[in-house]
C-alpha positions as CSV (number, residue, x, y, z in Angstrom):
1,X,-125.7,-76.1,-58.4
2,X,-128.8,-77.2,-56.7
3,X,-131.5,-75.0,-55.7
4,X,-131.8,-73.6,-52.3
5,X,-135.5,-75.4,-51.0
6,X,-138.4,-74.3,-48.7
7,X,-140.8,-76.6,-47.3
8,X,-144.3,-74.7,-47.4
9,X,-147.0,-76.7,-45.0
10,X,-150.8,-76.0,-45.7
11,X,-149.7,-73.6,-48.9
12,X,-152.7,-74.3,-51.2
13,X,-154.5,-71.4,-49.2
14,X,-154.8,-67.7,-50.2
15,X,-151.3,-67.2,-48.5
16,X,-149.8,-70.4,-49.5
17,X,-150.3,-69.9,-53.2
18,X,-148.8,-66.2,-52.7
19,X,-146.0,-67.2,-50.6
20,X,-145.1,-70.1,-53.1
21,X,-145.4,-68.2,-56.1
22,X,-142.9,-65.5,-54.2
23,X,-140.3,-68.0,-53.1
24,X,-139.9,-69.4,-56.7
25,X,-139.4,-66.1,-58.6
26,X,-137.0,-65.4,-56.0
27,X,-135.1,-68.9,-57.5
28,X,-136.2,-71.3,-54.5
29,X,-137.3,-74.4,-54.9
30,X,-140.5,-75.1,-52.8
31,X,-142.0,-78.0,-51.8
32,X,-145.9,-78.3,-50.8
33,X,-147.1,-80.4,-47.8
34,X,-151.1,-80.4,-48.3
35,X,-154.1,-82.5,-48.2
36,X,-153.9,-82.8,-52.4
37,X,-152.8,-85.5,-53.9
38,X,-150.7,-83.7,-56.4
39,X,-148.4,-82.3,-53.4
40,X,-146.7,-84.3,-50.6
41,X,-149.2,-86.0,-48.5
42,X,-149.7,-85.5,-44.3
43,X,-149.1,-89.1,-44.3
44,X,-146.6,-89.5,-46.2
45,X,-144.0,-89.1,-43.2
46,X,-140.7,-90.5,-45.3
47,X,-141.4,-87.9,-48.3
48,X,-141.8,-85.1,-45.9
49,X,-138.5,-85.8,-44.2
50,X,-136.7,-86.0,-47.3
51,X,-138.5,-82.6,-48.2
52,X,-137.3,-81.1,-44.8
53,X,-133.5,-82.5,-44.9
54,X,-131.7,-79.7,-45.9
55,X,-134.4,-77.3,-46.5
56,X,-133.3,-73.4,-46.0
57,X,-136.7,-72.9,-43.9
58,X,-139.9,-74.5,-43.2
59,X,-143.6,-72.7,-43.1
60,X,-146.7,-73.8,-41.6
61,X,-150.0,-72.4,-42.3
62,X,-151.7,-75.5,-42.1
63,X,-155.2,-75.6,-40.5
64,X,-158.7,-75.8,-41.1
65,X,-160.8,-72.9,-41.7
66,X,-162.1,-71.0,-38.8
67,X,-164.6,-69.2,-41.1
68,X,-167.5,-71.9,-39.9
69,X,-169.6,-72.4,-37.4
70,X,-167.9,-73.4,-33.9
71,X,-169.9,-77.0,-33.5
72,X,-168.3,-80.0,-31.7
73,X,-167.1,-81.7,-35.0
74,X,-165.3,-78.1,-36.1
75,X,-164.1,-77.1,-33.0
76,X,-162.5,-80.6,-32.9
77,X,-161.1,-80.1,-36.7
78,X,-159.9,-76.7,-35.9
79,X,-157.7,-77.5,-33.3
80,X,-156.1,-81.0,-34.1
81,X,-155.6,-79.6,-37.6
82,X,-153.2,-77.4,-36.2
83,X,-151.8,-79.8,-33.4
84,X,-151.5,-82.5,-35.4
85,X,-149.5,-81.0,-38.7
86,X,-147.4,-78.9,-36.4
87,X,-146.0,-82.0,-34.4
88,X,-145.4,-83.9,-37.7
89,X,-143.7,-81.5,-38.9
90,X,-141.6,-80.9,-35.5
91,X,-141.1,-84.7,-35.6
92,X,-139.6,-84.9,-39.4
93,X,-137.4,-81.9,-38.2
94,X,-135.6,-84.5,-35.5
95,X,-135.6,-87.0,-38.1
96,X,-133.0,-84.8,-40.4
97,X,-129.9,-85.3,-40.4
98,X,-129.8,-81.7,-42.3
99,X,-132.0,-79.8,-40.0
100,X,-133.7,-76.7,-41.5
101,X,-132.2,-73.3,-40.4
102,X,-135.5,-72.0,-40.1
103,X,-139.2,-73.1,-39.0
104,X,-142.0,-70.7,-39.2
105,X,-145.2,-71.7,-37.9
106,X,-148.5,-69.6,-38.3
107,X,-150.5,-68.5,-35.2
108,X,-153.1,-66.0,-34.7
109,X,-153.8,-62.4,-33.4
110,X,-156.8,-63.7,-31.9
111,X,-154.8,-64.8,-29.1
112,X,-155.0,-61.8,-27.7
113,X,-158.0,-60.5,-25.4
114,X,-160.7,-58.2,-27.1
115,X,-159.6,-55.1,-26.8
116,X,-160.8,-51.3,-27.3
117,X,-159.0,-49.8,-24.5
118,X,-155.0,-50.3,-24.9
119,X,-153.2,-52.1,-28.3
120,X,-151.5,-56.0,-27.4
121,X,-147.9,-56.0,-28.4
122,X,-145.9,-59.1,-27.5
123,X,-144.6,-57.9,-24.5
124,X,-147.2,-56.3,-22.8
125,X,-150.4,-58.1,-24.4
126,X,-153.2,-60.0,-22.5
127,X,-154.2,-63.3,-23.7
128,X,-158.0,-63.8,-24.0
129,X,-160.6,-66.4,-23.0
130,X,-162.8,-68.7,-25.0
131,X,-162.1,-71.5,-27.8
132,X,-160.3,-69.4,-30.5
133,X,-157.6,-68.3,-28.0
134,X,-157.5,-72.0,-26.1
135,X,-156.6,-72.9,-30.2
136,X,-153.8,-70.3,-30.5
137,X,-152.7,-70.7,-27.3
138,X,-151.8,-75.0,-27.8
139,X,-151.1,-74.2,-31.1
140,X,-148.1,-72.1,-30.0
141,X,-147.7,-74.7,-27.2
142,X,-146.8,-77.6,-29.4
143,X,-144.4,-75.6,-31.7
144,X,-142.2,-74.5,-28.9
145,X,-142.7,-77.8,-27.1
146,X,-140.0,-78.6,-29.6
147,X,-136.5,-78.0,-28.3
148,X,-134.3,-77.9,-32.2
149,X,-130.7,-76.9,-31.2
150,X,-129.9,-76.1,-35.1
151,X,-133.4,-74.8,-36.5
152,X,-134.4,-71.2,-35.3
153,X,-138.1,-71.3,-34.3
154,X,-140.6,-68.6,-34.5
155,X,-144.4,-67.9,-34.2
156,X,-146.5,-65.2,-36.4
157,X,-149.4,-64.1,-34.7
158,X,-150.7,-63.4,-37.7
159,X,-154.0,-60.5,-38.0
160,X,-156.2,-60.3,-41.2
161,X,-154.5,-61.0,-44.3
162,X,-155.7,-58.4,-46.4
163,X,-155.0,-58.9,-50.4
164,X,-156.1,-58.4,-54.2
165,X,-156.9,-61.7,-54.7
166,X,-158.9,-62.9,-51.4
167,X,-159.0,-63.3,-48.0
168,X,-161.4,-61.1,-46.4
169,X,-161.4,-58.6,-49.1
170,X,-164.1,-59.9,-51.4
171,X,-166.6,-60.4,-48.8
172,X,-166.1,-57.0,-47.2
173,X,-165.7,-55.9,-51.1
174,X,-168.9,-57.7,-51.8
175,X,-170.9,-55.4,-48.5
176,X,-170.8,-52.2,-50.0
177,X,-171.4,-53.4,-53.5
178,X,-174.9,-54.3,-52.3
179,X,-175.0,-51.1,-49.9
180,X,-174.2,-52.9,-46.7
181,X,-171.1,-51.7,-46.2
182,X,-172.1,-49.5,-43.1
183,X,-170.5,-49.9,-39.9
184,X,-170.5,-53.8,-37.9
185,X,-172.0,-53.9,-34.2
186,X,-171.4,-50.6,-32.8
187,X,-167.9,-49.7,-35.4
188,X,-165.4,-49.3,-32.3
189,X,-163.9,-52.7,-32.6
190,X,-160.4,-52.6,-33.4
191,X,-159.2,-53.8,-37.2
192,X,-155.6,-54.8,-36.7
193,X,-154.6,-55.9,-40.7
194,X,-151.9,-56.7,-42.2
195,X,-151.0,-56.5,-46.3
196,X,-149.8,-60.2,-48.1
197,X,-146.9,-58.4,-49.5
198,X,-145.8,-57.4,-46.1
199,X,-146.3,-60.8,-44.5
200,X,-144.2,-62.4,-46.9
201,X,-141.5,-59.7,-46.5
202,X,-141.8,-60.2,-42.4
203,X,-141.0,-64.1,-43.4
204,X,-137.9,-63.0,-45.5
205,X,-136.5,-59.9,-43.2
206,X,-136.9,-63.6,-40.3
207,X,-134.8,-65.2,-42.5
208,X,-132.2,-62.9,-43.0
209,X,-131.7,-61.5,-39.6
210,X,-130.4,-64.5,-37.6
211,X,-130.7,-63.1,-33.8
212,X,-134.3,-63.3,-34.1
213,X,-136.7,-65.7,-32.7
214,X,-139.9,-66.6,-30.5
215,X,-143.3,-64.7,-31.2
216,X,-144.0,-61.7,-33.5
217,X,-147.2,-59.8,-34.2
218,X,-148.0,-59.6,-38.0
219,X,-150.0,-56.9,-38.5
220,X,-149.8,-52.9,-39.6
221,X,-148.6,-50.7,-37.5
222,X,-152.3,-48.8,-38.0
223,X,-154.8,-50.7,-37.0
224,X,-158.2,-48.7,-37.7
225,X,-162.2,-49.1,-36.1
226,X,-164.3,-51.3,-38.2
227,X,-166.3,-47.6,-38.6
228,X,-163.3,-46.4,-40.9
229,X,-162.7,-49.9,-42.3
230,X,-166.2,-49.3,-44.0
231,X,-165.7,-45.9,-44.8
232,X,-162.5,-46.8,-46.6
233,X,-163.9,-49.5,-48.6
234,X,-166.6,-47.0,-49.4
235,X,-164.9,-44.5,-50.7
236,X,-162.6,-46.6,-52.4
237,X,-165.5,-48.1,-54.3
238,X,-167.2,-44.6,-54.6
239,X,-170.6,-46.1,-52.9
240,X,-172.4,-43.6,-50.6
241,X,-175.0,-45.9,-49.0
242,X,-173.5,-48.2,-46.3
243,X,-176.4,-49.8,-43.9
244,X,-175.1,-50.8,-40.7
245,X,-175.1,-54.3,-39.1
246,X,-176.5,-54.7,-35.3
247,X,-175.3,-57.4,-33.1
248,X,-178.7,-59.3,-33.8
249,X,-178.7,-59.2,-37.3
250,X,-175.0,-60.5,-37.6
251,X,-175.5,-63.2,-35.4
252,X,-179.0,-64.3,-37.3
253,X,-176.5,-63.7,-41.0
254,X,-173.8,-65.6,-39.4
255,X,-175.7,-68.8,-38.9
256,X,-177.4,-68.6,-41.9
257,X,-173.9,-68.4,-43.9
258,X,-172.1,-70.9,-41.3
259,X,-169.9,-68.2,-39.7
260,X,-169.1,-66.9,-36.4
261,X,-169.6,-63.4,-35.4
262,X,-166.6,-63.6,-34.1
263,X,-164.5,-62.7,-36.9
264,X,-166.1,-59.5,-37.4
265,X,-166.8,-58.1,-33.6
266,X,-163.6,-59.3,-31.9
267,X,-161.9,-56.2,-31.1
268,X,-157.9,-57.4,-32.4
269,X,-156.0,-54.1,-31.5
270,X,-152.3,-55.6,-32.0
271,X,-148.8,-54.0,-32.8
272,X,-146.3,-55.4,-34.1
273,X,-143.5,-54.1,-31.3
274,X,-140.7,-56.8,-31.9
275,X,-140.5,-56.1,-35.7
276,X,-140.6,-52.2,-35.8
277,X,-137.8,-52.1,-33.2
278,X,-135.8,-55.1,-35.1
279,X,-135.8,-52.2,-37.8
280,X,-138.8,-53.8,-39.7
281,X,-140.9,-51.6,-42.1
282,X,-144.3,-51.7,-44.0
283,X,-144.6,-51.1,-47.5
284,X,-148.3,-51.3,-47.0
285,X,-148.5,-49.2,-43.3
286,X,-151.7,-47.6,-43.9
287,X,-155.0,-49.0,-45.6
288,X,-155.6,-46.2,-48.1
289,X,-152.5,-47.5,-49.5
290,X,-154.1,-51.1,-50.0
């Protein structure tokens, strides 16, 4: 009997090596579309249809890194990173003659405005301004630009992926270790999180529960201020001293290290409506739990 197969798109990241290792102890067999030379290749359009044909589900998380500075050249990268992998892969998926049942693709919680006065759930949330929502915004544009009568489409608006083994956590981890872990900016901008082991459970509970579709906030139910954030990690790592970071000297640490402020300041204050009513719950709900 042959395997049951995912197609996982852009999974050599910290959530693609997760999601992959997942998928195969629970006896799938996954394939990899990436920019590595060991794994099916973005231009290798005939392997990526045979990959597709007859998959169980397809996942996109490919996309370059918004962790850099917003010039021209990565602004460009950014966006047709995302554009461009998500309409090969919509492409391949009218190529199969055994469409998959399922196509996940990643999208952000940034899309939403900043926010410190009200939370953004699907329904009722405001889509911001500037070039990280313009790129959610097309992104989720040329996934449902695709019209798949036999594969069930859906869009994870994803928040910070919080984990053991990276994302954020080291460099927030790595704050307080050198007694910077005080509060960012003025500490009242919204942290809306979300665990790995809960994202990949939201992918699964998708999966299984077939009336579902369209756009769904990833993220914890509890979203905290970047004040407690640091706090947390504090006490978690039983450090007392935490100096705080003002606007100025972020923005002069975020060029130096090729970031945006951005990623830090944005106020993402998002629930995740749809799932908790689908009947949806968190293993990880609360970050003292992490």
């Amino acid at each position: 009997m042959e395997k049951k197969k995912i197609v996982l798109a852009g999974g050599t990241g910290f959530i693609g090596v997760y999601l992959k290792e997942k998928f195969i102890a629970s006896g799938y067999e996954v394939h990899v579309i990436s920019r590595q030379k060991n794994n099916i290749t973005w231009d290798d359009t005939q392997s990526i249809i045979a990959a597709i044909n007859g998959a169980e589900m397809v996942i996109n998380l490919a996309g370059k890194s918004v962790n850099c500075r917003y010039n021209e050249i990565n602004k460009h990268e950014i966006l047709y990173s995302r554009i461009q992998t998500t309409k090969i892969l919509g492409l391949a998926i009218t190529s199969c003659n055994q469409p998959p049942k399922i196509w996940i693709n990643s999208s952000t919680a940034t899309i939403y405005r900043h926010a410190e006065d009200r939370p953004m759930t699907e329904k009722n949330g405001e889509v911001g301004t500037g070039f990280s929502v313009n790129v959610a915004t097309e992104w989720e544009k040329s996934f449902f630009d695709f019209k798949l009568p036999f594969t069930r489409q859906m869009a994870l608006r994803i928040s910070i992926v919080l984990g053991k083994n990276g994302g954020v956590m080291i460099p927030y981890l790595n704050l307080v270790r050198f007694g910077l872990g005080g509060r960012q900016g003025n500490g009242k901008q919204m942290f809306s999180w979300i665990h790995l082991e809960d994202l990949y459970r939201i992918i699964c509970f998708l999966q299984q529960n077939e009336q579902l579709s369209g756009v769904f906030n990833c993220a914890s139910p509890n979203p905290i201020t970047n004040d407690i954030l640091m706090k947390s990690f504090r006490k978690t790592m039983n450090v007392s001293i935490g100096l705080p970071s003002p606007k100025l000297l972020l923005k002069i640490g975020a060029f130096l290290i090729k970031t945006e402020t951005e990623l830090i300041l944005k106020s993402r204050w998002v629930l995740p409506e749809k799932l908790v009513k689908a009947g949806f719950f968190f293993h990880f709900p609360l970050l003292m739990r992490l």
